[in-house]
N, C-alpha and C positions, 0 to 999 in steps of 0.2 A: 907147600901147605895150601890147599883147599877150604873155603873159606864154605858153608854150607847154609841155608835160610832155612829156618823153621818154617811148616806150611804149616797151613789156619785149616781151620776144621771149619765147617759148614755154622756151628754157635758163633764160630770167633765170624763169619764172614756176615751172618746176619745181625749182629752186635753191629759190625763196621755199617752196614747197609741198614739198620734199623727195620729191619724182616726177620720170619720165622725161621728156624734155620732149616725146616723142609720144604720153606718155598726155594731158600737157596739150593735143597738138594732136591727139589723138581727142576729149578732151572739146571741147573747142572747134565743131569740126564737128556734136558733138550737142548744140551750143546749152545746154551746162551749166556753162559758164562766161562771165563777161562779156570780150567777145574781138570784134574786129573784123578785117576781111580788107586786106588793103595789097597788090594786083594776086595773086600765088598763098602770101603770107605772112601767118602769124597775128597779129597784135598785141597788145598789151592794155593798158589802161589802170590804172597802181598806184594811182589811188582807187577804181577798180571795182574790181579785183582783192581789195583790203583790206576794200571793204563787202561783199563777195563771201564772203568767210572771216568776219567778223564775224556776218554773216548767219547762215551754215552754224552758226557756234558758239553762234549764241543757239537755235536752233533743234534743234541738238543732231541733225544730218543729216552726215553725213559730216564731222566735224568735224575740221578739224587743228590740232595745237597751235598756239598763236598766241602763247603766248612766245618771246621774241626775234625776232618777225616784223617788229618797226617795219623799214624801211628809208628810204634817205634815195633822196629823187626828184629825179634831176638834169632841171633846167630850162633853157630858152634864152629869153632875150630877142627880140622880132620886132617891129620896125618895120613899123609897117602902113600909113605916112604915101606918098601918092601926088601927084605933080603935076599941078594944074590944065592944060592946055592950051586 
């Protein structure tokens, strides 16, 4: 069994980051955040998004505050089991 991460939508990711969520999906399209495409929708993944800011903070490059950023990542379980025929 496959344990799967809900991704954050461009609101959820500018909520976390306290921005618009079209500057998040401008930065996205300039490949300056970790962001993946889902047919004409941005996505993103909350352990990239979180090493993503950690990064930035140790590096001291556009850093945002990273207090009270923990959030909690809602998950789904997925059956990956298939039958023989």
């Amino acid at each position: 069994m496959a344990e799967i991460t809900k991704l954050l939508t461009p609101a959820e990711v500018g909520t976390l980051l306290q921005i618009h969520s079209k500057t998040v999906q401008r930065m996205a399209a300039r490949r300056e955040i970790p962001s993946l495409r889902v047919g004409r929708y941005w996505r993103f993944a909350p352990a990239e998004i979180l090493r993503w800011i950690s990064a930035k903070s140790l590096a001291g490059i556009d850093s945002p505050t990273t207090a009270g950023l923990a959030c909690e990542v809602p998950t789904v379980a997925l059956s990956l089991s298939h039958s023989a025929r």
